[in-house]
N, C-alpha and C positions, 0 to 999 in steps of 0.2 A: 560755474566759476571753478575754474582749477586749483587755484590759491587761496588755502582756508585759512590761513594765518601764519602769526611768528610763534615759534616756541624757543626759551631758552637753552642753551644746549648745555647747562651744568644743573640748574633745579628742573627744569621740564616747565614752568608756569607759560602757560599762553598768553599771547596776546594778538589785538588785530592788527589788519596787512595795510601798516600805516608807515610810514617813516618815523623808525625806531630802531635800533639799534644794540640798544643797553636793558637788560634786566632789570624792573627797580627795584627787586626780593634781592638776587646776590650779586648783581652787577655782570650776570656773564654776557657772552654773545648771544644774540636771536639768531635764528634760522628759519627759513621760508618752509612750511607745512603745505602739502599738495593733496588736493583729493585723488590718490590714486587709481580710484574705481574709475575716475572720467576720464585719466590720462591712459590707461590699460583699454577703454573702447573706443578713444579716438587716436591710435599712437599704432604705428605699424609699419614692417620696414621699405616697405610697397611705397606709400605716402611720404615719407623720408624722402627715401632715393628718388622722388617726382621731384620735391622738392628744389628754392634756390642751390645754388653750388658757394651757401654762406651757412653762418654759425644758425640761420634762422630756417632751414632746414629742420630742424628741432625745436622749432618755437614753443609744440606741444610741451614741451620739459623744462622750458621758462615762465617766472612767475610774472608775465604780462600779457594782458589780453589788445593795448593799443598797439597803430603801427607804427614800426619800428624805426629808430633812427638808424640806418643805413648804409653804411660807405663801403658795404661788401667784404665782411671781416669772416673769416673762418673758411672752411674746406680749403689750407692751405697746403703746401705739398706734401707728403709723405712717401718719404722716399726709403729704399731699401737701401741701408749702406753697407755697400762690398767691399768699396774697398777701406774704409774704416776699418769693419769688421775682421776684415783680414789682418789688418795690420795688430788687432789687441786682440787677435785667434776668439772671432764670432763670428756662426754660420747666418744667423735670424736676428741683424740688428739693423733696426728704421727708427729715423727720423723723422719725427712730426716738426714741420720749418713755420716758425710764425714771421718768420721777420718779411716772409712778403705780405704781410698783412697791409691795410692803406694808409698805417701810421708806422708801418716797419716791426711792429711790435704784440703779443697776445694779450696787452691790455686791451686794443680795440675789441676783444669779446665780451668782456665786463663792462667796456664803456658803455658799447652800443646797447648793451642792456638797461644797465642804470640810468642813460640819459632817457631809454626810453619809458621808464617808470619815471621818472622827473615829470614829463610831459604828461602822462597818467594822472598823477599826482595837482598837476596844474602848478607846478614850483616857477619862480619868477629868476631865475640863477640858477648857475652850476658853481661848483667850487671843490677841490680834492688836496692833501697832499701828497707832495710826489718825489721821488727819486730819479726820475726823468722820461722814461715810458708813457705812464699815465698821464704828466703835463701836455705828450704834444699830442694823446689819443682822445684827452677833454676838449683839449684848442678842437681841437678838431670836427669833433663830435657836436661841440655846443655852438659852433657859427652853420652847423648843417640844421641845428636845432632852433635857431637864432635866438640862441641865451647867451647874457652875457658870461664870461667865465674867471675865477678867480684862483689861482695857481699859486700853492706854497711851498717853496724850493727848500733844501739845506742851501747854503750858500758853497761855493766850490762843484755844483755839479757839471759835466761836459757839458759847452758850449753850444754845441748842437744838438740838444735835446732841448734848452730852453729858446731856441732860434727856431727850433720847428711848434713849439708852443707860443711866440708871440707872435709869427705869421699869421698864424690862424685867429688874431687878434685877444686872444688871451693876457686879463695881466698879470702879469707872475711877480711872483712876493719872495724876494730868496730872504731866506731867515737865520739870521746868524747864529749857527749850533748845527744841530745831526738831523739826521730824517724824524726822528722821536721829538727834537723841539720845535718842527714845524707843524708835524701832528699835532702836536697840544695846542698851537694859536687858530690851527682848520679847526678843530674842537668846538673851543671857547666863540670862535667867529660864527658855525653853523648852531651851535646854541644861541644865539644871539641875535639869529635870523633865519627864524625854520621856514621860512621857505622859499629856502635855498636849496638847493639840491647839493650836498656833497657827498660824492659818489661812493665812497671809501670811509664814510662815518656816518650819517643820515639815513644813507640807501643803501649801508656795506650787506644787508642781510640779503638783497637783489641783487645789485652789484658782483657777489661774490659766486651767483650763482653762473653767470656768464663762461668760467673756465671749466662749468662742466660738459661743455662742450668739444674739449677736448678730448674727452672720454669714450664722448659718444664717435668723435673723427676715428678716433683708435679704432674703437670696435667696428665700426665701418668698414675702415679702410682694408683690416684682417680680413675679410668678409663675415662681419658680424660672430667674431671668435673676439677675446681675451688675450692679450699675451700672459706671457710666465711672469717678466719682470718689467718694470720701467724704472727708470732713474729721473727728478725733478727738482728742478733748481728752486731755492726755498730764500725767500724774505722773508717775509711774516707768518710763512706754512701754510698761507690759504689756499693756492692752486695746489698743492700736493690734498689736502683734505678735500676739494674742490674735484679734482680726476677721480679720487677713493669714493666720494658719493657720486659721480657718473656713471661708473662701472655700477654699483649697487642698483643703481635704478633702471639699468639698460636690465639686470637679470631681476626686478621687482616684476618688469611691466613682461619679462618671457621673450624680449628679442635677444639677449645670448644667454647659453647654459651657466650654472653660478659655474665659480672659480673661483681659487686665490690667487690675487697678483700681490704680487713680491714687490712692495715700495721702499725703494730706494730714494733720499734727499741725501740732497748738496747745497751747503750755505762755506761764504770765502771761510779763509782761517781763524780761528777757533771765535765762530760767532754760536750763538745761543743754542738753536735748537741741534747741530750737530758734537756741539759739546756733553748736551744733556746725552745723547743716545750713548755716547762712548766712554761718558764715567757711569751711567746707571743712575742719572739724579736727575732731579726736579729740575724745568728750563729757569733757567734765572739771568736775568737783563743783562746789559753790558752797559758802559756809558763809552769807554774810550772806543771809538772807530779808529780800525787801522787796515787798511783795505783801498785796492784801485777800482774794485766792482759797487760801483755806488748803487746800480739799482739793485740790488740785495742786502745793501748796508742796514740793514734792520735792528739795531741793540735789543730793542724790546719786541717782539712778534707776538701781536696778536692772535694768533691760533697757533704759538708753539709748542702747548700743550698735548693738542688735539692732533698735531703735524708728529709729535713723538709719538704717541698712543698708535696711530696707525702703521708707522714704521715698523715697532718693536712689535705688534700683533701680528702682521703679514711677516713677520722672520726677515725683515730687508735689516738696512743698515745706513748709518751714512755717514758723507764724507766732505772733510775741508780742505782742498787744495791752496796752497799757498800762492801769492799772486803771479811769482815767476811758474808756477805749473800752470793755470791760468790763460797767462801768455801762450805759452807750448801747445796747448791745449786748443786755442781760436786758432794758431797756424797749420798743427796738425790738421783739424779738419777742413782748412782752407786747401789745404793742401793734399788730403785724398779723396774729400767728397764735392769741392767746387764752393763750398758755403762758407760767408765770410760772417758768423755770425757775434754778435757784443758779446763782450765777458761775462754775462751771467751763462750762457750758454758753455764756455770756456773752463768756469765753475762745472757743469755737468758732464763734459767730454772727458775733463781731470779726474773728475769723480768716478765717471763712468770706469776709466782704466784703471785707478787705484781697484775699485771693486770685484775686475776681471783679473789683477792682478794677486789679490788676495787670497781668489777661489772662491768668492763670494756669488756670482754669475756662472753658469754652467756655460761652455762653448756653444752647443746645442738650443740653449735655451732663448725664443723669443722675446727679445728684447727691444723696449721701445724708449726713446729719450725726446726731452723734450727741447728746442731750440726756441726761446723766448723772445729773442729781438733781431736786429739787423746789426752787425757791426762795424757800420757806418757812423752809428750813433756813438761811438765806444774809439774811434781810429786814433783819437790824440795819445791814448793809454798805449799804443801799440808801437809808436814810430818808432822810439829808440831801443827797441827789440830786433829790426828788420834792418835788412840787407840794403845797403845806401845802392845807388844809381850808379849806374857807369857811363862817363863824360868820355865823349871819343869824337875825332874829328870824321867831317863827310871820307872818309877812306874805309876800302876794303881788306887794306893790310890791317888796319887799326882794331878793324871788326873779329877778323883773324887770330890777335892777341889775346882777344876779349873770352873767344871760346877754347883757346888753345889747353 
């Protein structure tokens, strides 16, 4: 067995590879413990690259040994972008694009893991909360899984994120307050009924392990090299801590040389964890939400700590674009590299140029970003930013006008 346990990641106390979550010594987060000796003699790049063309390609490097639930999430495109790059003067910068994922979004890596320790587990229910991503990658995931599933919104999130979560026959709970007080009733509701599966509390220690497959896409797609720097759009800091131990484990088990990459995060305007990096203090909660990027609207972040710590260690930085940069920011790269991706994305593209702007990014330097959703799910936030239509009668002269 691969999976030797959970260990705390502030006292270190063990415990076993149960659905848990919480420390009962100091309350910290758990993390999935792996026998490395087993995954170093059955892990190789050879057997990879046979592998599906999904996140499970790398099953060796997740903590489940059942099969998988499914719907063909990961090895999404990674593209070299020129003409970006040109435009904010970079020679080596790609994009890793999840929004063609089969829920539009890189929650399907985390899901498709966590639902499948659910089923591991023998849980009778799914249930998470959400910002809107992860509602329609659960819908989804748990009628592949035939669980029934239980979805807790803020109230006010895009329309079509919780349209693509009750399709899939999901019933969704919007909760009046912020993403933090819908969290607290998924809590109290999976305390209430352990066995349940909720993906992001119950099973966060699995669950969370799913985005480190993005790490592994990276080094992949370089041909099993590292880049210099990536920049990563930060909710709660989990995918950013999430990529920092992929990289660590690709160079533990000897398929890339070590390196230091240079971690850059991006959270909207002055939310938690990029506040903490740029006055030099402790991450401390917010309550007022003021922001059009809901799926990042995170006041309190669960691994904001751990998401500074590795910032300020690898020498990166990071950065809050304000909503109208944002905007600019999902048109520009609609606009040079063909991708129309949601505001969290928008958040990283703003980020990414502030920090090329700064001097923070070398031109030369291998750069990778990450593009977390489809911004199809985000379109409402956009209309009154864009260029209205042009009404013109069946005529040629009229059309003439138009370009004139």
């Amino acid at each position: 067995m691969k999976v030797v346990g959970l260990k705390c990641r502030i006292c270190g106390k063990e415990f076993p590879a149960e659905a848990l979550y919480t420390c009962d010594n100091c309350f910290g987060p758990l993390e999935v413990v792996y026998d490395w000796e087993w995954i170093k003699e059955n892990v190789s790049k050879e057997k990879i690259e046979k592998g599906p063309k999904t996140l499970w390609r790398y099953k060796d490097f997740l903590p489940v040994e059942a099969e998988p639930v499914d719907l063909g999430a990961g090895y999404t495109r990674f593209i070299k972008a020129e003409n970006l790059g040109e435009v904010l003067g970079l020679k080596n910068l790609y994009l890793l694009d999840d929004s063609t994922n089969p829920t539009y979004s890189f929650k399907d890596r985390v899901v498709s893991v966590a639902v499948t320790k659910a089923k591991e587990f023998g849980m009778k229910a799914l249930g998470c909360a959400s910002t809107g991503n992860l509602a329609g990658s659960l819908a989804a995931h748990a009628a592949k899984a035939k669980l029934p599933a239980y979805i807790f919104v803020p109230a006010g999130i895009e329309k079509n994120k919780i349209i693509q979560a009750l399709v899939h026959g999901a019933k969704v709970i919007e909760v009046e307050g912020t993403y933090d007080d819908a969290n607290r009733l998924a809590t109290e509701v999976a305390e209430e009924h352990p066995d349940w599966g909720f993906v992001n509390i119950n099973l966060r220690p699995y669950y969370a392990e799913g985005s480190k497959t993005l790490a592994y896409e990276t080094a992949e797609r370089l041909g099993w090299e590292l880049p210099d720097q990536v920049v990563v759009p930060m909710a709660s800091g989990a995918l950013l801590c999430a990529i920092h131990r992929g990289f660590k484990d690709l160079i533990r088990v000897g398929l890339v040389d070590e390196k230091d990459v240079v971690f850059n995060g991006c959270q909207p305007e002055g939310f938690p964890i990029v506040r903490a990096v740029k006055e030099g203090k402790p991450v401390t909660p917010i309550r007022e939400i003021k922001t059009i990027v809901h799926s990042l609207a995170i006041g309190n972040p669960a691994d904001g700590i751990f998401a500074k710590e590795i910032i300020e260690k690898s020498g990166g930085y990071a950065e809050d674009p304000s909503d109208l940069e944002v905007i600019e920011a999902v048109k520009l790269l609609a606009k040079t590299e063909g991708i129309f991706t949601e505001l969290a994305g928008g958040v990283t593209v703003a980020g990414l140029k502030r920090l090329v702007e700064e001097g923070r990014i070398d031109k030369s330097d291998v750069v990778v970003i990450y593009l977390t959703g489809n911004g199809l799910k985000t379109s409402e936030a956009l209309v009154d930013y864009l260029e209205t239509t042009v009404r013109i009668k069946p005529r040629l002269e009229e059309f003439e006008e138009v370009v004139a």
